[in-house]
N, C-alpha and C positions, 0 to 999 in steps of 0.2 A: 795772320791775325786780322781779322775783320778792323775796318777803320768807319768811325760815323765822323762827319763834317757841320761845323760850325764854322762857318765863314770861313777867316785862314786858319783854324784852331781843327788839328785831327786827334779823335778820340781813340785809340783805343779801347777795344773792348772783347769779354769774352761771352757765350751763354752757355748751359748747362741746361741738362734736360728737355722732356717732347716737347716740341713748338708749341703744341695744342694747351700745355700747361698754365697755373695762373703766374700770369708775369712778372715779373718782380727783379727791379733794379738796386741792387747796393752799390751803395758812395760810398770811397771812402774817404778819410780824415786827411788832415795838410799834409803836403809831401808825399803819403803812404801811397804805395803801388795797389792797384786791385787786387795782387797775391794776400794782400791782409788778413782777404775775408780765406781763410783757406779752405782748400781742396774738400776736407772730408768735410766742413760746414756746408760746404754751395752744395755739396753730392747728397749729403740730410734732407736739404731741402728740396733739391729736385726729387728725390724720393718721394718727398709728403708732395709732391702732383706738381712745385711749382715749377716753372719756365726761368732759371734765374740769369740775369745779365750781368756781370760787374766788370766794371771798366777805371783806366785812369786819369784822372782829374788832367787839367793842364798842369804843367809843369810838374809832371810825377810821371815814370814810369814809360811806357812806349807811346802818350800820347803830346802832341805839342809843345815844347819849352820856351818862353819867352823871355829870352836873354838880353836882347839889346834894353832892355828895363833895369837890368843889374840888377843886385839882394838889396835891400836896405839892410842885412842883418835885424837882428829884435831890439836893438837899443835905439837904434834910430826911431824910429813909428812912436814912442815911449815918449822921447823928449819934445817933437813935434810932428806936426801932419806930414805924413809922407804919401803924394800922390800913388795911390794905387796903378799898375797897370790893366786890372781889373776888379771886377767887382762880384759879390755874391751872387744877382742878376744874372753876370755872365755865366757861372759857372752852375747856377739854375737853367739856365738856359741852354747851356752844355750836356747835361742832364737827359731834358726834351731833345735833343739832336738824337740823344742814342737811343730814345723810343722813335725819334724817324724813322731811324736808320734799321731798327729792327721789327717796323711796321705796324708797332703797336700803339693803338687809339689812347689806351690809359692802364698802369701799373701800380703792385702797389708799392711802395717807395721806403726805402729803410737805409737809414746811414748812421755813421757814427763819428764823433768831434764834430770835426768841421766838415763833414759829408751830412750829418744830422744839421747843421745848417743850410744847405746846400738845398736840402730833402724839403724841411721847412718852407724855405726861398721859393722853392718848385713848387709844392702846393699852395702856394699863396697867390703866386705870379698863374700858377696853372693849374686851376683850381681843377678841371675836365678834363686834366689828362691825370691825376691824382685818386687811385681807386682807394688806398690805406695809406697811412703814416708810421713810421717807427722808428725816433729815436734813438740813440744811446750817448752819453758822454764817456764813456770809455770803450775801448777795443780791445778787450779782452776773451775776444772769440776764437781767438787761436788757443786757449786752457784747454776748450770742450767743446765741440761743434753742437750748436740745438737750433728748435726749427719753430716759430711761433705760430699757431695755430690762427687762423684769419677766420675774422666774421665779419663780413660788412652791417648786420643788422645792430649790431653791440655801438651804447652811445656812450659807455662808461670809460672814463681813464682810467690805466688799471696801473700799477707800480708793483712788480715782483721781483724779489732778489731771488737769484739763481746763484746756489751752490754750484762754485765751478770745480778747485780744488781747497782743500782745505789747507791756510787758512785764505784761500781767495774766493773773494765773495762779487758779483757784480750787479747792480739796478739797471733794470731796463726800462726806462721812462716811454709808457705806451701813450700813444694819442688816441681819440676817441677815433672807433671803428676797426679797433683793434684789440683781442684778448688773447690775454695769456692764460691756459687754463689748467689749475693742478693736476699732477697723474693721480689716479684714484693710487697706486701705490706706493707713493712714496711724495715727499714735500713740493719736489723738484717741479718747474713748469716743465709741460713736453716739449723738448728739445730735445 
């Protein structure tokens, strides 16, 4: 498995589809392995032309754990400030390592939960290496693999719910630069 380097922190990570493709990195969410985004999703989308990377956060999966920190568990952070062993920054910046590492100048960037922060963090902090943004607060792309259609000229925010299974239903909060566009047959965005 390929490894990208941030200082002592090694990322795992995997890509999907021709090099030549438009590039595109998924985050995922706390704890979550990059298996999240699954198989027949990444495969959709390297179909629709893209280059897809996804990889795993620190402290998740095959890349970096930092232990000597211990958990706080969730009730500690709740009652008072519990020093971080890192930061969103970081993990923005973790991010940009695995476009080093796989030599690309700028991607467009799609996460979900706390990967959709992550995603955020990155285009903000790295605005030129950020070609699109996409959102999502839940991860429920393991239902139905779909593949959002990218326009960089599009300045509109768009908000589509996408029937996954019925009765599960999810919003995918798009940021400007990004559209979701109806199939002419049916309600569903293409995905």
């Amino acid at each position: 498995m390929p490894i990208a380097r941030h200082g002592a922190i090694e990322l795992a990570y995997e890509t999907f589809g021709a090099a030549e493709g438009e590039p595109l990195l998924l985050i995922s969410g706390t704890g979550v392995q990059m298996l999240m985004w699954p198989d027949a999703f990444v495969a959709a989308l390297a179909d629709r032309g893209f280059c897809v990377t996804r990889f795993d956060n620190r402290d998740a999966g095959l890349s970096t754990h930092l232990t000597q920190a211990g958990n706080p568990g969730w009730l500690k952070p709740l009652i008072r400030h519990a020093a971080a062993p890192y930061r969103l920054e970081d993990m923005a910046d973790d991010a940009v390592a695995v476009l080093d590492a796989l030599g690309w100048d700028r991607a467009h960037i799609a996460g979900t939960s706390l990967g959709g922060m992550i995603a955020q963090t990155m285009a903000i902090r790295h605005p030129s290496r950020t070609r699109t943004l996409l959102t999502s607060d839940r991860a429920n792309v393991r239902v139905r693999p779909f593949v959002a259609s990218v326009s960089e000229s599009s300045s509109t925010a768009v908000s589509a719910p996408l029937t996954l299974r019925p009765p599960m239903s999810v919003t995918m909060t798009v940021s400007s630069a990004f559209t979701i566009p109806l199939s002419s047959s049916s309600d569903r965005a293409i995905v």
